[in-house]
Structure formats: structure tokens, C-alpha cells
BAKOLSE-12730 format. One record per atom (N, C-alpha, C): residue number from 1; residue in one letter; chain; atom name; x, y, z. Coordinates in steps of 0.2 Angstrom, whole numbers, plus 2048, in hexadecimal, padded with zeros to 3 digits. Each point is the difference from the previous one (the first is absolute). Layout:
+-----+---+---+----+-----+-----+-----+
|   k | r | c |  a |  xx |  yy |  zz |
+-----+---+---+----+-----+-----+-----+
| NUM | a | A | CA |   X |   Y |   Z |
...
+-----+---+---+----+-----+-----+-----+
REM end
This chain:
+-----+---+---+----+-----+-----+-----+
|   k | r | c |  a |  xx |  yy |  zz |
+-----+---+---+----+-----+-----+-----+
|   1 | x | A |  N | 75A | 5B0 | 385 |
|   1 | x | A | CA | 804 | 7FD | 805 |
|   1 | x | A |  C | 801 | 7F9 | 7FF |
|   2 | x | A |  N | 806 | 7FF | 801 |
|   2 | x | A | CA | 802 | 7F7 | 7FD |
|   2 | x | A |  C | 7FD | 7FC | 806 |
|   3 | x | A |  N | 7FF | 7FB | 800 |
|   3 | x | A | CA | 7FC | 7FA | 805 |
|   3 | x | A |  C | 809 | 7FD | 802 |
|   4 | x | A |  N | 803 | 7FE | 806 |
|   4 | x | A | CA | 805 | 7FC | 800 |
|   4 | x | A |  C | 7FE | 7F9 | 7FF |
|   5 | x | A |  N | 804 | 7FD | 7FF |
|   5 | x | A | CA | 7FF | 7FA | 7FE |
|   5 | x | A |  C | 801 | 7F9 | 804 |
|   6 | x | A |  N | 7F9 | 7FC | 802 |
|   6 | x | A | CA | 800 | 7FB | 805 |
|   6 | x | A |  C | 803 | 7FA | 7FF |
|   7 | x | A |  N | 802 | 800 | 7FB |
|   7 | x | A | CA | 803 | 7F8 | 7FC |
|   7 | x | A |  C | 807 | 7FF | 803 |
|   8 | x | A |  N | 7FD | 7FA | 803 |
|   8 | x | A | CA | 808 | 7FF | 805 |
|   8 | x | A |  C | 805 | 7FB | 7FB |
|   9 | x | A |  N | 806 | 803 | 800 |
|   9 | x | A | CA | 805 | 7FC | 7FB |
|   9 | x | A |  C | 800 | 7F8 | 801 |
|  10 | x | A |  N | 803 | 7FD | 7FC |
|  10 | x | A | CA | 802 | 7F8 | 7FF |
|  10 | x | A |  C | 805 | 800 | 806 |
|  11 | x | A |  N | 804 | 804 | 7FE |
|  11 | x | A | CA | 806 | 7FF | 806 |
|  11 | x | A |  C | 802 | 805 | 807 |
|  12 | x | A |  N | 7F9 | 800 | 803 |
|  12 | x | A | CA | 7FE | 804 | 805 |
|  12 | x | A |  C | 804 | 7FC | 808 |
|  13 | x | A |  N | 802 | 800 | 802 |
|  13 | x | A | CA | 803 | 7FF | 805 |
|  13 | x | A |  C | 7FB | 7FD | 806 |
|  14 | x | A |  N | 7FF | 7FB | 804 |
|  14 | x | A | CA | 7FA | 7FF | 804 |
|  14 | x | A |  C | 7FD | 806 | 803 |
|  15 | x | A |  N | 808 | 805 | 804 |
|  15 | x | A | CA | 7FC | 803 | 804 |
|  15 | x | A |  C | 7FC | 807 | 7FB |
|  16 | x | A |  N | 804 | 802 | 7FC |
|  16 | x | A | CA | 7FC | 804 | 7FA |
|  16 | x | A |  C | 7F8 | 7FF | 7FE |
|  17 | x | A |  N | 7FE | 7F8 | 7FF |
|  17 | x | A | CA | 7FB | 7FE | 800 |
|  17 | x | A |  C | 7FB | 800 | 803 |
|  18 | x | A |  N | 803 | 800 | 808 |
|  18 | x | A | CA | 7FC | 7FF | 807 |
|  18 | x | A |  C | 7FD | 808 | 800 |
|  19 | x | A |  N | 806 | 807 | 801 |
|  19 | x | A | CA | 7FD | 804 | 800 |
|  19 | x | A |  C | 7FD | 802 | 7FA |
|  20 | x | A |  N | 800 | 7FE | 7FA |
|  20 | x | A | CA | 7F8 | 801 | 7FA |
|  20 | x | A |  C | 7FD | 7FE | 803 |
|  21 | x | A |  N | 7FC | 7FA | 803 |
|  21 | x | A | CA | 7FA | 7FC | 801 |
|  21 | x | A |  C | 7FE | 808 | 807 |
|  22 | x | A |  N | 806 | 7FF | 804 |
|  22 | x | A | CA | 7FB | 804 | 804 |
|  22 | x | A |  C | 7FF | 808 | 7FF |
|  23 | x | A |  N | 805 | 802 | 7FC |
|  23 | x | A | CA | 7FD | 805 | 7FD |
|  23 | x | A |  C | 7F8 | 7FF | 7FD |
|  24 | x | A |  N | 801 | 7FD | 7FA |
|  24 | x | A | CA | 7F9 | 7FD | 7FE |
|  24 | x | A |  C | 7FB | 800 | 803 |
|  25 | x | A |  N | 801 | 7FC | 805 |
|  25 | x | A | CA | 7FB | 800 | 807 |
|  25 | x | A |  C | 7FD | 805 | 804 |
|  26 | x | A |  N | 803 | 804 | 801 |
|  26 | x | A | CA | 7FF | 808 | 802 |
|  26 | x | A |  C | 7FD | 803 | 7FB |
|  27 | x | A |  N | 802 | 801 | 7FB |
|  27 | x | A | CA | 7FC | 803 | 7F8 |
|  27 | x | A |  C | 7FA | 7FD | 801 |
|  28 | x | A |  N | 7FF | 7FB | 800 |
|  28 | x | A | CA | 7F8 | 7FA | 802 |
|  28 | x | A |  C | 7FB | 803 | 804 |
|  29 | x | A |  N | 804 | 802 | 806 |
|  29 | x | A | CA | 7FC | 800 | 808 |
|  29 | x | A |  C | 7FD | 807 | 7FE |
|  30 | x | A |  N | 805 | 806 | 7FE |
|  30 | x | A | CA | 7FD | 806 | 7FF |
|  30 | x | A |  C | 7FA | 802 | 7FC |
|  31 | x | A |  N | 7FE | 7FB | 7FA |
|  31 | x | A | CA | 7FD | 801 | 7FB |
|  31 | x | A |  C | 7FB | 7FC | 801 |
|  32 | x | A |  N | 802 | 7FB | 805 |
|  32 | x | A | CA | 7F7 | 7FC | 804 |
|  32 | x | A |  C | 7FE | 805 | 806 |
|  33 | x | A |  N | 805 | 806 | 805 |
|  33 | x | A | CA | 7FD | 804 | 803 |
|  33 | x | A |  C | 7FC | 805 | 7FB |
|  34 | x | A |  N | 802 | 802 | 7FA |
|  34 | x | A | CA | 7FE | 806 | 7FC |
|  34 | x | A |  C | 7FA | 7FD | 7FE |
|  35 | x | A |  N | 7FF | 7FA | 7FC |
|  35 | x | A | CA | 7FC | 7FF | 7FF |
|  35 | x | A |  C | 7F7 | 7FD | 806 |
|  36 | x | A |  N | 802 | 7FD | 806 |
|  36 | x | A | CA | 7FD | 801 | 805 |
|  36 | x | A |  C | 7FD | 807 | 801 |
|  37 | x | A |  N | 806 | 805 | 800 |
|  37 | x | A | CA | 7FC | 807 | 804 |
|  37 | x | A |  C | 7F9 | 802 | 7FC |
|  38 | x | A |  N | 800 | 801 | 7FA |
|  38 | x | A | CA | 7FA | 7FD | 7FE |
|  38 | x | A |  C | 801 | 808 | 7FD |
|  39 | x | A |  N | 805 | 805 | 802 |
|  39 | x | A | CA | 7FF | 805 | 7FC |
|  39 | x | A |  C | 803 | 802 | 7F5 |
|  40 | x | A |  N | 800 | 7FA | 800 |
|  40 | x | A | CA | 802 | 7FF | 7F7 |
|  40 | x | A |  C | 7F8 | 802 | 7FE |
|  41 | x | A |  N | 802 | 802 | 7F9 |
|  41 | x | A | CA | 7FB | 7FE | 7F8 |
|  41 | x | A |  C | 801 | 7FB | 7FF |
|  42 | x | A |  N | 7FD | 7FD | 7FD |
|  42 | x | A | CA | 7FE | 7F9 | 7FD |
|  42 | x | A |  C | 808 | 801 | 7FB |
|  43 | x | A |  N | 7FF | 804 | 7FC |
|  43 | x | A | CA | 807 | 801 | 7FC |
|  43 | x | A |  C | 807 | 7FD | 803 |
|  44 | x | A |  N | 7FF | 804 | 805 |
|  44 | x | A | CA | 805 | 801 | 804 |
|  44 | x | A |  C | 802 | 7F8 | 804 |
|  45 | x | A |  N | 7FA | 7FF | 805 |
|  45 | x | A | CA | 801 | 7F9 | 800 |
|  45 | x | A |  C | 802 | 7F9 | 7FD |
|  46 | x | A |  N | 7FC | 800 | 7FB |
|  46 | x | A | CA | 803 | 7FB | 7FB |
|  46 | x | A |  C | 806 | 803 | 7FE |
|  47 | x | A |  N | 805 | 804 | 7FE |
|  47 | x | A | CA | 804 | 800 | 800 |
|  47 | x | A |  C | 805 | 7FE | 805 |
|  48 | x | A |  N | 7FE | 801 | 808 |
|  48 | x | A | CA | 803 | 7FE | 803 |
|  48 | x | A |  C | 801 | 7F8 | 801 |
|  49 | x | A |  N | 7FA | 800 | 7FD |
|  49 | x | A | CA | 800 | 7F6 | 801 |
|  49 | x | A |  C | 802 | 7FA | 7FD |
|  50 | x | A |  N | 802 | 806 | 7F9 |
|  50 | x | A | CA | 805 | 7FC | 7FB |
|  50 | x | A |  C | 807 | 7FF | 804 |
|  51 | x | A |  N | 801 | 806 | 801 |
|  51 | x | A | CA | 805 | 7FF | 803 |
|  51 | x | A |  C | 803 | 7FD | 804 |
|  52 | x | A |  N | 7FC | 801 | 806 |
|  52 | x | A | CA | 800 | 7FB | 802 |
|  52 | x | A |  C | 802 | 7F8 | 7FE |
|  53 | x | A |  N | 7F9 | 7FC | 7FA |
|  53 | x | A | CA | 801 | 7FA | 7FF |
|  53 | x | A |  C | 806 | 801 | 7FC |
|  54 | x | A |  N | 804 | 804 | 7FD |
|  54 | x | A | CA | 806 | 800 | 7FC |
|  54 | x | A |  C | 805 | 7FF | 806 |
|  55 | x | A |  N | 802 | 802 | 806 |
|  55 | x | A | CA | 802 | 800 | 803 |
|  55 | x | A |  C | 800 | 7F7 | 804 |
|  56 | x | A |  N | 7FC | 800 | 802 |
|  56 | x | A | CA | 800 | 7FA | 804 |
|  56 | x | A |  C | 800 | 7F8 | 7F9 |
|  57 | x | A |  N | 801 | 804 | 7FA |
|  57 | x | A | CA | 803 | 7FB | 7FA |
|  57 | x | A |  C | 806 | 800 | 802 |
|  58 | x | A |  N | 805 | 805 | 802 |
|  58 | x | A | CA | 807 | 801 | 801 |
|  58 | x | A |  C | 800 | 7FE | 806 |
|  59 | x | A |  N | 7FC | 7FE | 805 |
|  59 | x | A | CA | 803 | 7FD | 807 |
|  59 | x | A |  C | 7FF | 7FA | 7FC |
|  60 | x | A |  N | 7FD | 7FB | 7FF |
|  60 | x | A | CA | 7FE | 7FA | 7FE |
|  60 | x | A |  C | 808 | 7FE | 7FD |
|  61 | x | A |  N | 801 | 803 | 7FB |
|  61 | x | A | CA | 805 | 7FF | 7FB |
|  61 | x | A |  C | 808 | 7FF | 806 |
|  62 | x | A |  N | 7FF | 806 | 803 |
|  62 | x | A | CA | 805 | 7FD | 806 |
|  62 | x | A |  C | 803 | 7FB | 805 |
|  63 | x | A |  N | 7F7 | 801 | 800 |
|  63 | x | A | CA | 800 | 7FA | 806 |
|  63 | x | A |  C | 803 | 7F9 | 7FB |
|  64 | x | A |  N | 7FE | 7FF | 7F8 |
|  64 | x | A | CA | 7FF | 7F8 | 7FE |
|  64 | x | A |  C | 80A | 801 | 800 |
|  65 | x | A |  N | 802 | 807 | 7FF |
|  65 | x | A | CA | 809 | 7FE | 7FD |
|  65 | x | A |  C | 801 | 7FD | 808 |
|  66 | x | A |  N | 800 | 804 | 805 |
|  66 | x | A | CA | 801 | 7FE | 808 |
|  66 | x | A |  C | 7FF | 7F8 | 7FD |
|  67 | x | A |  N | 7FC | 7FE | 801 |
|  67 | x | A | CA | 7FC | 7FB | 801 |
|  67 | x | A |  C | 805 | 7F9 | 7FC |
|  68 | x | A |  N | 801 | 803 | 7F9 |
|  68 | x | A | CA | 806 | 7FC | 7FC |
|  68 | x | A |  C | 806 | 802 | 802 |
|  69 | x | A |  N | 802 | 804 | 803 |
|  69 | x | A | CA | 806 | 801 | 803 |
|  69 | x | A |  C | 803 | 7FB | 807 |
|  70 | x | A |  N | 7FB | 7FE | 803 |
|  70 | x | A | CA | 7FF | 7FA | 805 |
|  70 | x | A |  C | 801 | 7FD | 7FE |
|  71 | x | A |  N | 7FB | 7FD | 7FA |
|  71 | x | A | CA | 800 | 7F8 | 7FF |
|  71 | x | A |  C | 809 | 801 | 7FC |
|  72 | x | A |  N | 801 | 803 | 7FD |
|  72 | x | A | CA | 806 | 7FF | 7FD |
|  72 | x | A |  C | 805 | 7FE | 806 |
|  73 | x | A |  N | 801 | 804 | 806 |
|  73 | x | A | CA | 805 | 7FF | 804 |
|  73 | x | A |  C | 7FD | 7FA | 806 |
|  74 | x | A |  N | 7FB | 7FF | 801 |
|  74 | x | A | CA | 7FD | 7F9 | 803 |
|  74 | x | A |  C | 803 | 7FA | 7FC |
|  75 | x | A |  N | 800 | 7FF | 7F7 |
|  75 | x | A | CA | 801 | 7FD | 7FF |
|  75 | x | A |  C | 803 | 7F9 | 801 |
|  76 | x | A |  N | 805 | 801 | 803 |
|  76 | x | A | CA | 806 | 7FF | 802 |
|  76 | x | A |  C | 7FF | 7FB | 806 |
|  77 | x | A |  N | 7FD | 803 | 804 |
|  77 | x | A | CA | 801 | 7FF | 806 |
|  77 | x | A |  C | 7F9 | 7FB | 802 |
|  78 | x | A |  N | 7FA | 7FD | 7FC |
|  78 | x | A | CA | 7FB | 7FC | 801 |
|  78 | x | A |  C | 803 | 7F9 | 7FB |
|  79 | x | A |  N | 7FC | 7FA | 806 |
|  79 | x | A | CA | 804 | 7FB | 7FF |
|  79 | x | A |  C | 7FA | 7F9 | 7FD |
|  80 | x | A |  N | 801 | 7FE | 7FA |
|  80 | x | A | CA | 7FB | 7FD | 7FE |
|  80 | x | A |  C | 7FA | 7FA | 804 |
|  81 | x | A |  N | 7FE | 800 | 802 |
|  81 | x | A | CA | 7F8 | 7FA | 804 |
|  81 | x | A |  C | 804 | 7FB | 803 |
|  82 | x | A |  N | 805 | 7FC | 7FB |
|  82 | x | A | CA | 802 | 7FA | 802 |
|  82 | x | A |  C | 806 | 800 | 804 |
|  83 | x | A |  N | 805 | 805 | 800 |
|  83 | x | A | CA | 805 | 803 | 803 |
|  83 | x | A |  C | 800 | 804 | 808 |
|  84 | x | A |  N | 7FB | 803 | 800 |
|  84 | x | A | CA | 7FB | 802 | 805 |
|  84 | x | A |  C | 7FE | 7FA | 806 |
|  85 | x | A |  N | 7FD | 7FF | 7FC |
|  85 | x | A | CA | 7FA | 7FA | 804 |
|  85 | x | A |  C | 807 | 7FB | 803 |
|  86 | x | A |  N | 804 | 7FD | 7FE |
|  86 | x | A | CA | 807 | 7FC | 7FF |
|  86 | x | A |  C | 805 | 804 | 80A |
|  87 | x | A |  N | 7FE | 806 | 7FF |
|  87 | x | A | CA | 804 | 805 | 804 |
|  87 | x | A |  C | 7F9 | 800 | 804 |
|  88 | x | A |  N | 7FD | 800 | 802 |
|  88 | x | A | CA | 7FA | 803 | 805 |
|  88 | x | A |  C | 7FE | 7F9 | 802 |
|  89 | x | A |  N | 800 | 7F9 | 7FD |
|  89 | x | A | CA | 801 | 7FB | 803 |
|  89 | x | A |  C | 809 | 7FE | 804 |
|  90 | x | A |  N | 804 | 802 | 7FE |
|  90 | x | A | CA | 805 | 7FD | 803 |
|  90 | x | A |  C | 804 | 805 | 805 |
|  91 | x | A |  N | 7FC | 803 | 804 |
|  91 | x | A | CA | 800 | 805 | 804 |
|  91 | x | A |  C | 806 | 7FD | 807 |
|  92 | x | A |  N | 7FD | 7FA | 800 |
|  92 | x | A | CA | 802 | 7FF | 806 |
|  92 | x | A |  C | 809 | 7FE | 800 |
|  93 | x | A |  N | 801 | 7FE | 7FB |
|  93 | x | A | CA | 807 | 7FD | 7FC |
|  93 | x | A |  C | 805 | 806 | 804 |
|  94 | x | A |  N | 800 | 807 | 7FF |
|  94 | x | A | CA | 802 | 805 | 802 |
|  94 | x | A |  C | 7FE | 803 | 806 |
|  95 | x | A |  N | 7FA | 800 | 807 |
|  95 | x | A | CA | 800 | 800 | 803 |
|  95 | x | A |  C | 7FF | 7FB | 806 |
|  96 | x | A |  N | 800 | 800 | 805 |
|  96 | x | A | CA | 7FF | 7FB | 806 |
|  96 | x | A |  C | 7FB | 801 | 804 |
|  97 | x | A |  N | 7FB | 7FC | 800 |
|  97 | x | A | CA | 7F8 | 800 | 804 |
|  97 | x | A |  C | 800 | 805 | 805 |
|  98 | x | A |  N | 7FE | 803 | 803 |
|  98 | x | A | CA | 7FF | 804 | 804 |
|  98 | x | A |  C | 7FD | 7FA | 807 |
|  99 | x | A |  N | 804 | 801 | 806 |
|  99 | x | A | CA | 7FE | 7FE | 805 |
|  99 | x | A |  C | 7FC | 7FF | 806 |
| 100 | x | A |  N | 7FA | 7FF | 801 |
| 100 | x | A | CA | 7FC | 801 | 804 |
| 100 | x | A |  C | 803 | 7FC | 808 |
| 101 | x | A |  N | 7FD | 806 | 804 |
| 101 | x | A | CA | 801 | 7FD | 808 |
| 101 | x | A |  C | 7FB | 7FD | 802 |
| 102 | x | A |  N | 804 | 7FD | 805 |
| 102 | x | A | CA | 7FF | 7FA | 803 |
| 102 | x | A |  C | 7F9 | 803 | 806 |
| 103 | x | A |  N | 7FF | 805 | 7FE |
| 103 | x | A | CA | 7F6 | 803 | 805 |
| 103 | x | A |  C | 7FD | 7FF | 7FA |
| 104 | x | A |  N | 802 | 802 | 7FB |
| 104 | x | A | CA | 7F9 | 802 | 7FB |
| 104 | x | A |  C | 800 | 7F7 | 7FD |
| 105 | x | A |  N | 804 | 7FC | 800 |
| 105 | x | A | CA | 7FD | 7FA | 7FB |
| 105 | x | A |  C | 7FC | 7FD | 807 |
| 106 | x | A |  N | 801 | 802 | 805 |
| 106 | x | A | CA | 7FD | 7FB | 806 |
| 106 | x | A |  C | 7F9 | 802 | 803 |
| 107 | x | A |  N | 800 | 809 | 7FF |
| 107 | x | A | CA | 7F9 | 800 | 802 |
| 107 | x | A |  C | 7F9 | 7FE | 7FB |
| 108 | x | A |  N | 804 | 800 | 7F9 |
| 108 | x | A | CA | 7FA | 7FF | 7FD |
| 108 | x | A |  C | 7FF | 7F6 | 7FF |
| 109 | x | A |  N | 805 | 7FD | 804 |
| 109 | x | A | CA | 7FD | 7F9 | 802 |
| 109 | x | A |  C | 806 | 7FD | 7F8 |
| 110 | x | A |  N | 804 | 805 | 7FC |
| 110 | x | A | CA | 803 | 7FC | 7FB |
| 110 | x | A |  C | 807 | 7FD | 801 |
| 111 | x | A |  N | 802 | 7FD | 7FC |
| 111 | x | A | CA | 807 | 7FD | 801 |
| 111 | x | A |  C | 804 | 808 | 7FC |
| 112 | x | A |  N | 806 | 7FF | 802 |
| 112 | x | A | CA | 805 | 806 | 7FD |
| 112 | x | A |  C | 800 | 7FB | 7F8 |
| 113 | x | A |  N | 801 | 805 | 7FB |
| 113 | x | A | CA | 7FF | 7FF | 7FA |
| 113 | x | A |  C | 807 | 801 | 7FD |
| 114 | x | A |  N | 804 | 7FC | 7FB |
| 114 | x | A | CA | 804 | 803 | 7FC |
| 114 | x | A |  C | 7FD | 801 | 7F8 |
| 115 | x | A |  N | 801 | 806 | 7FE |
| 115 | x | A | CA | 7FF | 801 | 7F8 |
| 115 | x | A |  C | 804 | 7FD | 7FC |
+-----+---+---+----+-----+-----+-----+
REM end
């Protein structure tokens, strides 16, 4: 009997991906209940736990492309330390202070404030 083959293509589609991982993932859960039952041979076991650790090689392996497939598409969109900092200080330039009433600056004894 031939084994199918868990090696997920290069040009696997995300959502292709998604269901290998969770596929994988169930192949995982079954083979940590099997082995828990406690009814295996030793034989048997460690066969099951290779397979397992081969398996959870192939979630890893997916998870790192997911993982580069982010940073590829994030890249784009994050904006360097001094470009940033430049925008998160000059907030106000684009906005208008927000207005406090004339109860809340008086009970606490302060004058009304402008930002």
C-alpha cells in the first residue's frame, strides 16, 4: 500500500496550505490519542511517534512559509523608526484637541486647558 504524500507544493495556494496544516493537525491529535490509550506495543508506539515527530516537521515547515508569506506582504506597509516617530509626533497637525467642558475643568479646581 502506497503512503500519500504530505509534502505541500511550493505553489500551494494559502488556502490549500491552511487545510494541509489542519489536516496535519488531526493526523497529530489521533496518533497522540492512540498513543495515550496505552493500548500499542512498544513497536507499534514508536512507530506512531515518529510519525508523529515527522508530522509536526511538516506543521513547522508551514507554519515558517505562512510566516514568510506575511513578512513578504507586510513589507510594504511598515514604515521606518524615523518616519514613524515624525507621524506619531505630529498627530496634532491633522487633528483638533478634543474639547473639555466647562463642569469637568472646574470641578477639579483647573483652568480649561488648550493642547
Amino acid at each position: 500500500m502506497a503512503e500519500e504524500s504530505t509534502g505541500v507544493p511550493h505553489a500551494a495556494s494559502p488556502l490549500t496550505s491552511i487545510e494541509e496544516y489542519d489536516r496535519l493537525v488531526g493526523e497529530i491529535e489521533a496518533i497522540v490519542e492512540r498513543l495515550e490509550s496505552g493500548d500499542l506495543s512498544l513497536a507499534e508506539a514508536l512507530l506512531e511517534y515518529q510519525r508523529g515527530v515527522e508530522l509536526i516537521r511538516l506543521c513547522n515547515d508551514l507554519l515558517d512559509q505562512a510566516e514568510l508569506r506575511i513578512s513578504e506582504l507586510s513589507g510594504g506597509l511598515r514604515l521606518n523608526r524615523e518616519s514613524e516617530t515624525a507621524f506619531r509626533g505630529d498627530y496634532r497637525r491633522y487633528f483638533s484637541p478634543l474639547e473639555a467642558t466647562d463642569e469637568e475643568d472646574t470641578e477639579d479646581g483647573n483652568e480649561p486647558s488648550n493642547c
